[in-house]
N, C-alpha and C positions, 0 to 999 in steps of 0.2 A: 361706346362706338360700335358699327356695325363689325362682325367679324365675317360675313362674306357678301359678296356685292355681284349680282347680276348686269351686264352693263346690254341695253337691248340696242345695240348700234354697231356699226363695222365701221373701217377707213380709220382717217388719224383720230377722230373725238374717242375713237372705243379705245384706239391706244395713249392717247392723251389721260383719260380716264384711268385707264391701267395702271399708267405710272405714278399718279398720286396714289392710289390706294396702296401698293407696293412701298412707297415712302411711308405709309401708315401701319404698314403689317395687316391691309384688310387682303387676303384672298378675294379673286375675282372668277365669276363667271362667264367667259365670253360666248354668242350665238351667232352661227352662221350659218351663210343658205351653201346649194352647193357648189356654187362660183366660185363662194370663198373659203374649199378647204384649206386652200396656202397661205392665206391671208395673215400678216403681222400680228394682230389683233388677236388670233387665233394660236398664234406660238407663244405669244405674249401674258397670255392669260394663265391662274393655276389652272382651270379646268374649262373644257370647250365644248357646245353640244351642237348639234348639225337642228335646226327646225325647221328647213324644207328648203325646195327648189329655188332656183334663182331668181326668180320673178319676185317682186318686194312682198306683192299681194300675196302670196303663199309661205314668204318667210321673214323677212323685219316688220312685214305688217300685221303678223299673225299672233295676237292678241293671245289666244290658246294654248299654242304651242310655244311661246316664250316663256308665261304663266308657267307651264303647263315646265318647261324647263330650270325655272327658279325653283321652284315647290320641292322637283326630285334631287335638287342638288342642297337646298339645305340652307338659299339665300336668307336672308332677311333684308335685303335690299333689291331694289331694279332702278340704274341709272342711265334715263332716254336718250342721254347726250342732247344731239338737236336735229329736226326729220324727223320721219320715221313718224317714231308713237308719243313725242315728246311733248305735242300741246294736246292730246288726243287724253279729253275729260272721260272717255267710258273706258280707257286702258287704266287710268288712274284711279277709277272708280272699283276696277275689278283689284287694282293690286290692294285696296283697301281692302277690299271684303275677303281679298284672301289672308288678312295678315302679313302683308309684304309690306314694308314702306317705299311709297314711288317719290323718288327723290324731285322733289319739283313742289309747287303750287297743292291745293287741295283740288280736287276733283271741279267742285263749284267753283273756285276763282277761275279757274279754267273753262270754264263754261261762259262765267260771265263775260271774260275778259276775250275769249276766240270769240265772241258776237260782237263784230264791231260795232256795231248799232247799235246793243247793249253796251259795248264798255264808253261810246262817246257820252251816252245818256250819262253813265256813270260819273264818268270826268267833269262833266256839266255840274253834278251835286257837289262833285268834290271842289269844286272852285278852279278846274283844271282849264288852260285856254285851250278850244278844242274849233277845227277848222267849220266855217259854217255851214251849214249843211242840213240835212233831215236829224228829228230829234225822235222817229220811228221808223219801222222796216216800210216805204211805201210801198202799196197793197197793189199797185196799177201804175202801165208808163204814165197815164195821165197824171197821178200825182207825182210821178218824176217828172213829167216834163213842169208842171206849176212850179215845184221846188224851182230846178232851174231857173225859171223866169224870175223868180222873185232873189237868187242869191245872186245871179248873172252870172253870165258866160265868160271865160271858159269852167265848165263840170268837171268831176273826176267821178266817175262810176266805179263803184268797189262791192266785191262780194262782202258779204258779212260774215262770212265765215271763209275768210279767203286769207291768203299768208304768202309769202317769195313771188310776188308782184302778179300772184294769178287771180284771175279775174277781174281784171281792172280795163276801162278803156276810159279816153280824154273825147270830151265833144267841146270844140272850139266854138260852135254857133249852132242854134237849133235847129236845123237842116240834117245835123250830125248825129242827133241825140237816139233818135229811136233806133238804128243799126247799131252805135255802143252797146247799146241798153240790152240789145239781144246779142250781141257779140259776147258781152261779161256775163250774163245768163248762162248762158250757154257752153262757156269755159267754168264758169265758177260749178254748174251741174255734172261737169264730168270730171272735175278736178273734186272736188268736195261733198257729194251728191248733195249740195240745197243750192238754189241759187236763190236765195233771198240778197237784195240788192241796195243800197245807201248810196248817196251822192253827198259827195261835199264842194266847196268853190277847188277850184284847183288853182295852187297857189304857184306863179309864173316865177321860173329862176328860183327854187328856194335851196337852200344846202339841208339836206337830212342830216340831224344830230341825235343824236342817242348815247342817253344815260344808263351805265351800270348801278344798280341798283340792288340790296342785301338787307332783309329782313326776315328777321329771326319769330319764336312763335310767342313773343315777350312783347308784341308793341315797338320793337326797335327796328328802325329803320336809316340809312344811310346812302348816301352815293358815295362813287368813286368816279366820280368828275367823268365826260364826257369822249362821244368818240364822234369824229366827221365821217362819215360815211357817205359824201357825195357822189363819187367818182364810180357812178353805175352804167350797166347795161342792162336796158330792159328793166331796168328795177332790179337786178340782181347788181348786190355791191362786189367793185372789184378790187377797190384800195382802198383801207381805212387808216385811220391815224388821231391821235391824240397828243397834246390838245388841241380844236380848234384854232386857228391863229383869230377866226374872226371875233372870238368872242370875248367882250372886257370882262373882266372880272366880274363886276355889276351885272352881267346880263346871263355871265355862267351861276352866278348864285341865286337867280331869278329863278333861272330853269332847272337848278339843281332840286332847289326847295320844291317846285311844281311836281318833278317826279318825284321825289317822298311824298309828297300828299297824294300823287296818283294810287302809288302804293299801299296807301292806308286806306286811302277809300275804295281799294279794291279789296281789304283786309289780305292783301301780301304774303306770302311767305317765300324762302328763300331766294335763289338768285335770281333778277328777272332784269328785263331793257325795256324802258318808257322811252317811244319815239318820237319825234317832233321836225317837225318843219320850220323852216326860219327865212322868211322874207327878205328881200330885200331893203325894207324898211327897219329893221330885226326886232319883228311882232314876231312869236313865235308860237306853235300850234301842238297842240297832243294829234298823233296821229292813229297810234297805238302800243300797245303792250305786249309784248313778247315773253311769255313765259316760260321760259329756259333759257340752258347756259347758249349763249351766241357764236357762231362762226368766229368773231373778229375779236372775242375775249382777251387773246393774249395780248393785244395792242393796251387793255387797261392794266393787265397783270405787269408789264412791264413799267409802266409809268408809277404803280402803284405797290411793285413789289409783291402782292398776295395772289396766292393761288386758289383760283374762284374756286376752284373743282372741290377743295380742301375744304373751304367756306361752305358751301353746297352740302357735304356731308355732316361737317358740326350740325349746322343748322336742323337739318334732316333726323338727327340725332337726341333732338331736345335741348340744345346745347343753344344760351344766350350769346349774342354777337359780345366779341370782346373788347371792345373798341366804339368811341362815339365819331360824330361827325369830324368832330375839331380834330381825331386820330388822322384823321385820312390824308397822306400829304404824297400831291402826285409829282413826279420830280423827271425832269427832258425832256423830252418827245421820242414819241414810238408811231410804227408804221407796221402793218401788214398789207403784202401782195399776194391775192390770191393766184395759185397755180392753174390753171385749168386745162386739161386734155379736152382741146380746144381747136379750133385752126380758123384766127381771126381771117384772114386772106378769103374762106369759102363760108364767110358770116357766121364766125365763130363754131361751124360745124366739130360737134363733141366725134370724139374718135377713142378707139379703144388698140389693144396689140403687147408687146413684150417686150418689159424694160429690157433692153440689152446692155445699156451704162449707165449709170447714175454716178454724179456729184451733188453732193449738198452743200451751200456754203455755209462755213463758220468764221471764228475770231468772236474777239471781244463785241459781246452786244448784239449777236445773230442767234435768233433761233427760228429752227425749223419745227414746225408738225408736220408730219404724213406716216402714212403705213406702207411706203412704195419701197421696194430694194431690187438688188439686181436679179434681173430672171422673173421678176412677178407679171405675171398675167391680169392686164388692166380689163375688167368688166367694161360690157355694153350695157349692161342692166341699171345701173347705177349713178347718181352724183356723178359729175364731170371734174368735180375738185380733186386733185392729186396729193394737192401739200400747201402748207402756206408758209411765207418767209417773211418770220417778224424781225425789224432789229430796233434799238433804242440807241437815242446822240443824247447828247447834250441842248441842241437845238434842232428847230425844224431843219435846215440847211445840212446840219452835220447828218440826221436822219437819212435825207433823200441821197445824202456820198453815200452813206453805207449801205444802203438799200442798191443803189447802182452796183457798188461793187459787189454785195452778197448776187445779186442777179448775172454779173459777169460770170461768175462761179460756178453759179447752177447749170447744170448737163443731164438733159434726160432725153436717153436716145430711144427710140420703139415707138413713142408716141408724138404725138403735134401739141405745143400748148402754147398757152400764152402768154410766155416769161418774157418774152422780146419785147412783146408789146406791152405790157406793164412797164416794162425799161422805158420807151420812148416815150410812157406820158411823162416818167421822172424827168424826161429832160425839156419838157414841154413848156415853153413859157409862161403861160398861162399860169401852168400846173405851179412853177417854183414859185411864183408872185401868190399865190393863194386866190387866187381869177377863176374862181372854176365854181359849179352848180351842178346837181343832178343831171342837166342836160350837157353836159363837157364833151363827155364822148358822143355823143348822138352832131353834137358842133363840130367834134375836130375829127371824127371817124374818118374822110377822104384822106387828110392829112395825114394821121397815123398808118393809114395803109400803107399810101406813099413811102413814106420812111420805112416801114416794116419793108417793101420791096428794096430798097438801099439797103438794109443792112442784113438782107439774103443776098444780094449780089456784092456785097465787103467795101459797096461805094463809100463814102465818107459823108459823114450827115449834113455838120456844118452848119453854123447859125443855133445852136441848140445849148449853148453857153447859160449857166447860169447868171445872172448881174451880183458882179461885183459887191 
């Protein structure tokens, strides 16, 4: 096992990180720009080294001078978290060549797999259902707008080297299509510098599912059953939870199996999420491959009991998965609420300032991640996420009580976020009946505002009752 560990990220994943390795006796390396000399993640760690300025580009992106601080300190690990340098195949490239182990994917799956255009091609061989669309990078709008015509409207334009919903637009009828086409160009070239571009059918109401997934460097391969990830903005997910209610049995072992084959014919290694779309007819679709640990992890860790991080390192290690598929037993339902220093009221405008009070909730079955404590100075520079608050029931029902009341709990004074309103979709009809889709909040955003202005002025909501 590794005996010290480089972790190239800040915020709760570098302290999340932290604390498995401390349960394993690995020393860690934490790096920080200079926003974050105070940073948790920074007290937390055994040893801490400053790699530049606050701006990301100068320092969690700084390929060099990360490297450049594993080497002096004597790692033999760099763990990306997720951001950052975490799918980025030429960071992963160089920790090879220095003798480092980058705890993630190989360099090439990672290449292959951040080409979306390459990984559907992929999926395709692999027998994976993959949404219809271009089966190459089109060379010209004329062959984007052909595709469209022949898979029909409505499109979904995606970068091919695009990731947390950037580069992407929808054209509903082709009248629409060539301002997308330059609109996700044109994001995907300053977000990613390529703007190489793919169109698929865009699939109307589907609920985002996504498989955790754990493969070892032996050929073995596993899920740990599935996460819902519907309930977005903008394509950034804001509540996830496990299990699914909509899926029978029959149709989670459909998909489970589709991503271990995804896996394999990506030749996989360690911890990664095969993502999919699922219809209203519940056809369901590979959309893509994430390779790294996820935002919304702990919603499987809970269901499933293992600590992926912990998983992540065996694996990393040479170490065979110990455990086959039939091990795997997910047991109640779990949910994560993302925090965001946020201010839904002025279109979710990110904000920055100084904790001056925190409460975090706890009791039986709550857990929190974040790096926030009293007195810390929240970055402008940075991620918007503050914290997230997992808890696990017995059923979905029991879930969303205690998720309301861990949310009653929560107190975070200096900053604006979005704990309230994560509360009001818990009580959301819709939301408790399992009525909801990728487009939920984009349907009931007037609505939730509404109630967000009741429950700053202490009115009473009313009608928000879960059924009996």
């Amino acid at each position: 096992m590794f005996q010290r560990i480089l972790i190239a990220n800040r915020g709760e994943i570098a302290v999340r990180i932290i604390r498995t390795c401390r349960e394993m006796n690995i020393e860690t390396v934490a790096v920080y720009s200079t926003a974050d000399a105070e940073a948790m993640h920074v007290k937390l760690a055994t040893r801490s080294v400053c790699i530049g300025p606050a701006k990301a580009a100068d320092s969690y992106l700084n390929m060099k001078n990360i490297l450049a601080a594993a080497i002096n300190t004597g790692c033999d690990a760099i763990h990306p978290g997720f951001g950052f340098l975490s799918e980025n195949s030429e960071f992963a490239r160089l920790c090879e060549d220095s003798g480092i182990t980058f705890i993630g994917p190989k360099a090439d799956v990672i290449d292959a797999l951040g080409n979306k255009a390459a990984a559907r091609k992929m999926m395709m061989a692999g027998k994976v259902p993959v949404v219809p669309g271009s089966k190459e990078v089109p060379k010209s709008f004329e062959e984007v707008k052909q595709i469209a015509e022949e898979i029909g409207y409505p499109v979904l334009l995606k970068a091919s080297a695009g990731g947390g919903g950037r580069g992407m637009r929808r054209a509903y009828k082709p009248e629409e299509l060539e301002k997308a086409y330059e609109e996700a160009k044109a994001e995907a070239r300053a977000c990613f510098g390529n703007d190489e571009m793919y169109i698929e059918k865009l699939i109307l109401n589907p609920r985002h599912i996504e498989f955790q997934i754990l493969a070892d460097e032996f050929g073995n391969v596993v899920h740990l059953g599935e996460r819902d990830c519907s309930i977005q903005r903008k394509n950034q997910k804001l509540i996830e939870e496990s299990p699914c209610m909509l899926l029978s049995q029959e149709l989670r072992d459909q998909m489970g199996t589709a991503a271990v084959n995804a896996a394999k014919a990506a030749g996989y290694t360690n911890a990664g999420t095969v993502e999919f779309v699922l219809d209203e007819q519940e056809h369901f679709y590979f959309i893509e491959m994430n390779t790294r640990i996820q935002v919304e992890h702990p919603v499987t860790e809970m269901v499933t009991g293992l600590d992926l991080v912990k998983e992540q390192l065996r694996i990393a290690s040479h170490r065979p998965l110990s455990y086959k598929q039939e091990d795997i037993l997910c047991q109640g339902h779990a949910m994560e609420c993302r925090i965001n220093a946020e201010d839904p009221a002025k279109g979710f405008m990110p904000n920055s300032g100084k904790i001056r009070f925190l409460n975090f909730p706890g009791g039986p079955g709550v857990r929190v991640d974040t790096a926030l404590y009293n007195g810390y100075e929240t970055s402008p520079f940075y991620d918007s996420m503050m914290a997230k608050i997992i808890v696990h029931g017995k059923t979905r029902l029991d879930t969303i009580r205690k998720m309301r009341r861990a949310l009653e709990e929560l107190v975070i004074e200096g900053i604006t976020t979005n704990g309230d309103f994560d509360y009001l979709v818990l009580h959301h009809p819709d939301f408790i009946k399992g009525k909801y889709n990728v487009g939920f909040i984009e349907e009931h955003l007037d609505e939730l505002l509404a109630w967000d202005a009741l429950v700053e002025s202490d009115e009473p909501l009313g009608g928000m009752d879960e059924p009996m």
